[in-house]
OpenMM code with the backbone's topology and positions (N, CA, C; nanometers):
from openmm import Vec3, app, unit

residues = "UNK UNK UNK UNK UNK UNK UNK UNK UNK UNK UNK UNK UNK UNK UNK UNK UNK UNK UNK UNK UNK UNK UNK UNK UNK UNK UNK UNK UNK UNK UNK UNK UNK UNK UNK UNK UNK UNK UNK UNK UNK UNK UNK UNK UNK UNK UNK UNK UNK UNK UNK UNK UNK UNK UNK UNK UNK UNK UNK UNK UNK UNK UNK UNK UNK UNK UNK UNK UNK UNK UNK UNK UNK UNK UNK UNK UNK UNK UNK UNK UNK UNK UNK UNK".split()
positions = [
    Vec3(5.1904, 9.5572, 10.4453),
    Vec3(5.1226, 9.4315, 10.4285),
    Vec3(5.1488, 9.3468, 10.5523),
    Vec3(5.0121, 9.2552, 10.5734),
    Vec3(5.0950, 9.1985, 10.6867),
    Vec3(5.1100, 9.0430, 10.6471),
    Vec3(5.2046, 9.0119, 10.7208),
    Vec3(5.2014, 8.8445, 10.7243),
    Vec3(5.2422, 8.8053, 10.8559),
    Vec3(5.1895, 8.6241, 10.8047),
    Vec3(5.1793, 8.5712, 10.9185),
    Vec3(5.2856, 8.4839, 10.9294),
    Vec3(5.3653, 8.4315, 11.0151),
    Vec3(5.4855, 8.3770, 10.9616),
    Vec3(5.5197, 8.2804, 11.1328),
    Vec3(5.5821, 8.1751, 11.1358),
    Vec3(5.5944, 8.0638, 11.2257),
    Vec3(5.7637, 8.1225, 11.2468),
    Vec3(5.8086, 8.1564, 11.3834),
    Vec3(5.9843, 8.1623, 11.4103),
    Vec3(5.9591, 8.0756, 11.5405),
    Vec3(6.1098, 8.0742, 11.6068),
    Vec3(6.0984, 7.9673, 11.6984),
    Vec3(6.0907, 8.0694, 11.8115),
    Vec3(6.1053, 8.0120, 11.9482),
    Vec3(6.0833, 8.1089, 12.0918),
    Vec3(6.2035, 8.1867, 12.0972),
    Vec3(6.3149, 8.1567, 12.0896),
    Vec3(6.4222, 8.1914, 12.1155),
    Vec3(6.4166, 8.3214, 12.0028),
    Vec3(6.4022, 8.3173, 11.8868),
    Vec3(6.3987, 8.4279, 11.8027),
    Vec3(6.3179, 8.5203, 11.8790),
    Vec3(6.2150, 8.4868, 11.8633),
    Vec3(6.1121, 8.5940, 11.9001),
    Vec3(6.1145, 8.6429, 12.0045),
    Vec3(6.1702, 8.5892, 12.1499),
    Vec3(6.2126, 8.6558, 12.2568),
    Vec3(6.2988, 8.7547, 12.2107),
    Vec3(6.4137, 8.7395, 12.1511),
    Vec3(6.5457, 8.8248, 12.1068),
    Vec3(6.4630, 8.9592, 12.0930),
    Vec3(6.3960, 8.8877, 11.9437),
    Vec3(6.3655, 9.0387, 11.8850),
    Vec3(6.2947, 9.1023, 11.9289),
    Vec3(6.2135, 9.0562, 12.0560),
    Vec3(6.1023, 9.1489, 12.1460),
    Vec3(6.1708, 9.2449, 12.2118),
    Vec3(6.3367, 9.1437, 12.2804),
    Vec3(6.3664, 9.2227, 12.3946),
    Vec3(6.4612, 9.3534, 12.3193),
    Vec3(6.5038, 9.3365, 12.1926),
    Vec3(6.6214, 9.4576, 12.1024),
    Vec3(6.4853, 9.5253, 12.0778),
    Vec3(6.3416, 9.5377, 12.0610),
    Vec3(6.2217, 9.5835, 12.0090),
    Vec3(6.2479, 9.6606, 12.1446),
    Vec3(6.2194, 9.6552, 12.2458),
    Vec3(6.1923, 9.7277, 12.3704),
    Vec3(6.2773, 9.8398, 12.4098),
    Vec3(6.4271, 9.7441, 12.3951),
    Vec3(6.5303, 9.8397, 12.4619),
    Vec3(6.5715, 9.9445, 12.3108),
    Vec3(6.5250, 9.9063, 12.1770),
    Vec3(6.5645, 10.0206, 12.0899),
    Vec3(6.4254, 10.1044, 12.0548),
    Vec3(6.3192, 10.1187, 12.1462),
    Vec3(6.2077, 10.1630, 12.1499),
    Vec3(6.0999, 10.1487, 11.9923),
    Vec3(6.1450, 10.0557, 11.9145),
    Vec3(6.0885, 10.0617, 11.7948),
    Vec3(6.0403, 9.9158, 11.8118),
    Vec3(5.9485, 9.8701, 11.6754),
    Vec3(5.8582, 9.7574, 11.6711),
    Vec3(5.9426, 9.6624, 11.6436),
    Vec3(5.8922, 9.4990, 11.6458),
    Vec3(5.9293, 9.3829, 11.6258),
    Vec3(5.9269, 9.4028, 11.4300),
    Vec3(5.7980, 9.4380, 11.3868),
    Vec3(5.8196, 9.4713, 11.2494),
    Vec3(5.9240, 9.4989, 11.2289),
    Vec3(5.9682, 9.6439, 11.2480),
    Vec3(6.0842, 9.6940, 11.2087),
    Vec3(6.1951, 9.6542, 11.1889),
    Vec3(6.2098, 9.5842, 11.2921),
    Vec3(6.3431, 9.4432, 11.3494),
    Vec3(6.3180, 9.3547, 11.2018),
    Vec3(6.2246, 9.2903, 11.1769),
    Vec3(6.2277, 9.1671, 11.0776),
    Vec3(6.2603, 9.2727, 10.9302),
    Vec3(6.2143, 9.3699, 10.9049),
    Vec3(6.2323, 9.4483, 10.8244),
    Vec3(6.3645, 9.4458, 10.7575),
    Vec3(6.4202, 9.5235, 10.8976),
    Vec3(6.5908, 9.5819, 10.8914),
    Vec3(6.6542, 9.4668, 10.8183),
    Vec3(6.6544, 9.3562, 10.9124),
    Vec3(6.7012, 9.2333, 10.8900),
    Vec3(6.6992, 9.1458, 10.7510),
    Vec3(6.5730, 9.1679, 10.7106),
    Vec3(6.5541, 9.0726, 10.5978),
    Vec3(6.6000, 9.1984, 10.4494),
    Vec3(6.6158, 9.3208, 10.5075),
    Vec3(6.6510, 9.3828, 10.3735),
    Vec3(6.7997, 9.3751, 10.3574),
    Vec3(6.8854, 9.3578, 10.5136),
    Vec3(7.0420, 9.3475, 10.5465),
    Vec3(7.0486, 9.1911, 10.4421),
    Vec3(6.9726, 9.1003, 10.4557),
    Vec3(6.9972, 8.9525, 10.4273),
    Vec3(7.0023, 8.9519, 10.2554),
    Vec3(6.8869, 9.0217, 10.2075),
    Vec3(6.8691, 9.0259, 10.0607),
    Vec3(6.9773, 9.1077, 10.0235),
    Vec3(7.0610, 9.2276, 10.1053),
    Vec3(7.1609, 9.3346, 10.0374),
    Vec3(7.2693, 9.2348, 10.0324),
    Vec3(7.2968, 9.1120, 10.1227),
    Vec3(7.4285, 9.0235, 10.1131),
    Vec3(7.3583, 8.9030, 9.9729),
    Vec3(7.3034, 8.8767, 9.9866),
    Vec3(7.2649, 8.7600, 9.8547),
    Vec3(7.2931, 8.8587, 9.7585),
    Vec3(7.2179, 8.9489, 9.7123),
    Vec3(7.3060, 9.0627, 9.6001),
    Vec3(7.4027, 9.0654, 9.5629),
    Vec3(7.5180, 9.1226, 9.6697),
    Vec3(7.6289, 9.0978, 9.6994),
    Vec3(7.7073, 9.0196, 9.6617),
    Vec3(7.6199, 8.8524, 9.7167),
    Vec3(7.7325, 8.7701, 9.6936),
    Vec3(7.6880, 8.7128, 9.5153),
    Vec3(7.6074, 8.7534, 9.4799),
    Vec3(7.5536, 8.7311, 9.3370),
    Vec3(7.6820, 8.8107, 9.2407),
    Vec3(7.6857, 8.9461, 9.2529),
    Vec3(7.7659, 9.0146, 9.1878),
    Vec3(7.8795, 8.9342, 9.2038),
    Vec3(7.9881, 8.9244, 9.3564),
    Vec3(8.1030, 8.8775, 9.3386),
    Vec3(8.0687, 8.7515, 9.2854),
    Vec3(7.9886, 8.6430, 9.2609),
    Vec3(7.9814, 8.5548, 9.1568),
    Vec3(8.0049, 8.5638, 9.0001),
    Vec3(7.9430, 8.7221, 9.0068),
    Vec3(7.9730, 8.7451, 8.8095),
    Vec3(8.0534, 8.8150, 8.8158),
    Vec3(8.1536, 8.8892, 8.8943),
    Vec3(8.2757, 8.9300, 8.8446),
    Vec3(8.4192, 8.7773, 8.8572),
    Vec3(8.3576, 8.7275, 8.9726),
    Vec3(8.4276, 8.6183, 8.9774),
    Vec3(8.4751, 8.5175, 8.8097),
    Vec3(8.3153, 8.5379, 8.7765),
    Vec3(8.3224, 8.4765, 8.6680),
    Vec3(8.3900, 8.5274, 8.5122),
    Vec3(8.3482, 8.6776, 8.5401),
    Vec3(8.4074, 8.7726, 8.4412),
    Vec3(8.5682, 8.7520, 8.4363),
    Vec3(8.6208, 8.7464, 8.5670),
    Vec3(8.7829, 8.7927, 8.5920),
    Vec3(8.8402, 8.6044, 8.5543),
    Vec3(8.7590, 8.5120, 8.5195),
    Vec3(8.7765, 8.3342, 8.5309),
    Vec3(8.8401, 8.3484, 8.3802),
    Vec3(8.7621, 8.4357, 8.2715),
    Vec3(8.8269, 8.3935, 8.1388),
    Vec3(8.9468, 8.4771, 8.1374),
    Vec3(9.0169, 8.4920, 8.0363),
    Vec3(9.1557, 8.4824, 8.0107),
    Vec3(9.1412, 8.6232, 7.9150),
    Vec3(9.2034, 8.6991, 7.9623),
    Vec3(9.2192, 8.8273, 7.9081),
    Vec3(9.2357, 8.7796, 7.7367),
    Vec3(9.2025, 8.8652, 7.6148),
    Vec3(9.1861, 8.8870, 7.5069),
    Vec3(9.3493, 8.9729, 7.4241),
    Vec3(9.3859, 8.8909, 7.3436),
    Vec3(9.5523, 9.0128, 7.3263),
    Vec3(9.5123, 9.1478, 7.3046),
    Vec3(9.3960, 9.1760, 7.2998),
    Vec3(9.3607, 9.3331, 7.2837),
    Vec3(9.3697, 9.3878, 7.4567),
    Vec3(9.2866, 9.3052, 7.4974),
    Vec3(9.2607, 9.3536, 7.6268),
    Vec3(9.3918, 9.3583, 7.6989),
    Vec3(9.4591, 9.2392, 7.7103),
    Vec3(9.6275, 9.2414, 7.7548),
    Vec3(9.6624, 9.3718, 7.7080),
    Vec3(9.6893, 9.3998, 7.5680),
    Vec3(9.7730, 9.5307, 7.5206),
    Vec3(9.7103, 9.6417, 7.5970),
    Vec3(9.5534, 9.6797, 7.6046),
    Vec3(9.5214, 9.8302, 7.6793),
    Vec3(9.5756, 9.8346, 7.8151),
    Vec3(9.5610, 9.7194, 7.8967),
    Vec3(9.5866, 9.6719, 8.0196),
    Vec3(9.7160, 9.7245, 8.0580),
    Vec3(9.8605, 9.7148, 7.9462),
    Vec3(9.9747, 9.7018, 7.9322),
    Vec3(9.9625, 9.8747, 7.8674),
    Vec3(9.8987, 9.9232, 7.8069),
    Vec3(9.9079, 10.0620, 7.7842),
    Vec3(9.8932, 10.1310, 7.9179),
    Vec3(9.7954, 10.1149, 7.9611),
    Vec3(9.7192, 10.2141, 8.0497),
    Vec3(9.8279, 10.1563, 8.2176),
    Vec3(9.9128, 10.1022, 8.2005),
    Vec3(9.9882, 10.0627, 8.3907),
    Vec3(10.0956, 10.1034, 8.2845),
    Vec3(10.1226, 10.1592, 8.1847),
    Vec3(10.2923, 10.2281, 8.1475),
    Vec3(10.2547, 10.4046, 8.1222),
    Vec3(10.1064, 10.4072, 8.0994),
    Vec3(10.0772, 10.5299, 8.1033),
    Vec3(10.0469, 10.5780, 8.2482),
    Vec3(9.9979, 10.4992, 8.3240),
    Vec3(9.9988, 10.4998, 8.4813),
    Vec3(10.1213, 10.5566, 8.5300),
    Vec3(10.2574, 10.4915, 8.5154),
    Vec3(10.3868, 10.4784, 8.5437),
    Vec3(10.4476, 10.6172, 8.5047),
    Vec3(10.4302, 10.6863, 8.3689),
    Vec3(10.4810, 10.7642, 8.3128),
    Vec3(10.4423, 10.8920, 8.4222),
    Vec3(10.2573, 10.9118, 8.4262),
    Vec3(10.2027, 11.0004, 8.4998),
    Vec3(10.2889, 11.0441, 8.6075),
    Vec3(10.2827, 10.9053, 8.6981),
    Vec3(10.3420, 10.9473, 8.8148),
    Vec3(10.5296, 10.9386, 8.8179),
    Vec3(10.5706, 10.9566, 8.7528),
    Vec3(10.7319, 10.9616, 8.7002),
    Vec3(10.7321, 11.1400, 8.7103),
    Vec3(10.6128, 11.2108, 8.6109),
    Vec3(10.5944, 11.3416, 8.5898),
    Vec3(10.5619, 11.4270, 8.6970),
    Vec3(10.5299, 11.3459, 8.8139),
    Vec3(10.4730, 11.4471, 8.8900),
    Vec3(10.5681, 11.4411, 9.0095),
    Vec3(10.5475, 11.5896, 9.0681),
    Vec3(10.6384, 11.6220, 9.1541),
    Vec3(10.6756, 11.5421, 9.2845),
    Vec3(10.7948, 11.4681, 9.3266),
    Vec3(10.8130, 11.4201, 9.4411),
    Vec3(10.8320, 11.5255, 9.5652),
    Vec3(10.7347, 11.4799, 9.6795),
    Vec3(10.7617, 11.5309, 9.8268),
    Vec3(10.8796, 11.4688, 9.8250),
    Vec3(10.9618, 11.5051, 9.9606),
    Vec3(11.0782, 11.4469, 10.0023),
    Vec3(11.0643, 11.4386, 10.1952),
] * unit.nanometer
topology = app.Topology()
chain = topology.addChain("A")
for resn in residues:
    res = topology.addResidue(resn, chain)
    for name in ("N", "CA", "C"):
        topology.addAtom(name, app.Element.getBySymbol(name[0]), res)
C-alpha cells in the first residue's frame, strides 16, 4: 500500500543516504523501523501487565506453592552429584 506521509529534511536525507549505502529502498528503511517501534510498545505493554500482575500481594496458597516448589528446588539440587 502506499502512503503519503510529511518527515522533516534531516530524516529523509538519513534514510536516503543508509537506503544507498545498504543497497535497499527508503520503503524498506520506514518499514524495518516502524515494525522495530511497534515490537518495543508491545514490549513495554507486557512489562506493564506483569508489572502489574507481580504489584498484588501473593495469595497464602500461592505463598505456600512458591515455598513448596524453592524447598523442592533445594532438595533436587542437594541430590545431585557435586563436581569438585
Amino acid at each position: 500500500m502506499k502512503v503519503a506521509i510529511s518527515i522533516p529534511d534531516d530524516i529523509f536525507q538519513a534514510v536516503d543516504r543508509l537506503a544507498r549505502l545498504g543497497k535497499t529502498s527508503r520503503s524498506s528503511i520506514f518499514v524495518r523501523a516502524v515494525r522495530e517501534h511497534l515490537k518495543r510498545l508491545e514490549n513495554k505493554d507486557l512489562l506493564t501487565r506483569l508489572d502489574e500482575a507481580w504489584a498484588e500481594p501473593l495469595t497464602d496458597d500461592e505463598q505456600d506453592a512458591l515455598r513448596m516448589g524453592q524447598e523442592l528446588t533445594w532438595e533436587a539440587l542437594d541430590e545431585e552429584p557435586h563436581e569438585s
